[in-house]
N, C-alpha and C positions, 0 to 999 in steps of 0.2 A: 504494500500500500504506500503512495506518496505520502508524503509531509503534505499537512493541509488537506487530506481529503478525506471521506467517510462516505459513509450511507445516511438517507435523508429517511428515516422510518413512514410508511404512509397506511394509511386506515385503506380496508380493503384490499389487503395485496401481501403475499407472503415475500419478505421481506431478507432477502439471505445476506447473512454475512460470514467470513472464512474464521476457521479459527486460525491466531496467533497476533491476538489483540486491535482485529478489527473495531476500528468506532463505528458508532450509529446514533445519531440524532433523534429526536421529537420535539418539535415545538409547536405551542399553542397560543396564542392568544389572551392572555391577561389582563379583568379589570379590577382584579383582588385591591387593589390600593385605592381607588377610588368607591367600587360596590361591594368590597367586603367579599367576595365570594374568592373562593379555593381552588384548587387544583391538587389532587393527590395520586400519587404512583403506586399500584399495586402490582407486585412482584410475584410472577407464577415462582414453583418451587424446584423445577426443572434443572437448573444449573447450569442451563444453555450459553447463560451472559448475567453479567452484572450492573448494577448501577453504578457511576463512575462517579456522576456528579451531575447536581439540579442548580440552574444558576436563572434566576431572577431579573431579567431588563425592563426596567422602569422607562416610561417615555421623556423624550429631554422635555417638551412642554407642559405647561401648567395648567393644563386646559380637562377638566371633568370628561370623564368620559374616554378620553384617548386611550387605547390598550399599548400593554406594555406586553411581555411575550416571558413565558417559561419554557424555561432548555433542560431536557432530559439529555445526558451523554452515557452510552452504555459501550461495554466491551464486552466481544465473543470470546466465552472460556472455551466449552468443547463442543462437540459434534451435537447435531439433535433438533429438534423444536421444542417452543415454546411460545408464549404470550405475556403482553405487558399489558394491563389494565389502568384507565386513565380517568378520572372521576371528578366531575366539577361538582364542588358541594356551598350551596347558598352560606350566610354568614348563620351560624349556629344549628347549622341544619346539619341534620343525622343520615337523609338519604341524597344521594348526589341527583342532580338537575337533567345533567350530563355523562353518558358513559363512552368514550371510546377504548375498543380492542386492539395492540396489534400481533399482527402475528411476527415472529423472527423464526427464521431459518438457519442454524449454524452448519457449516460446512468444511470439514476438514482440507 
């Protein structure tokens, strides 16, 4: 894999990445700072890939309403499939609004 590249993870679509530390993306759209509402990462138990790191971009404007965007970064441990579950949950709310699936394909 180059320097600087990855897999851009997308809903509906199986998703392969190789194993020996392939990256892969998800991003979503964020108005948690302005409307309160969440985003949370649910992790199948597979051991396909891991989570690397969740990283939070705020918009540089001051303006109500503008979305800001969450970054999921995940790396391919070993061979196999699996699924990453994505969950938008209102402010104080117990069941999410929002669900997205994806699926990952690891491949030796």
């Amino acid at each position: 894999m180059k320097e600087g590249s990855g897999i851009l993870l997308k809903e509906n679509f199986i998703n392969s990445l190789s194993v020996g530390g392939e990256l892969a993306w998800f991003i979503v759209d964020n108005n948690g700072g302005s409307t309160g509402y969440s985003w949370k990462c649910v992790a199948d138990n597979s051991g396909i890939y891991k989570l690397v790191k969740r990283i939070v971009l705020h918009p540089s404007v001051l303006a109500v309403g503008v979305p800001g965007s969450v970054v999921w970064q995940f790396e391919a441990i070993k061979p196999g499939e699996g699924q990453v579950l994505f969950q938008l949950y209102p402010p104080g709310g117990i069941k999410p609004v929002k669900s997205i699936r994806i699926t990952i394909e690891v491949k030796s």
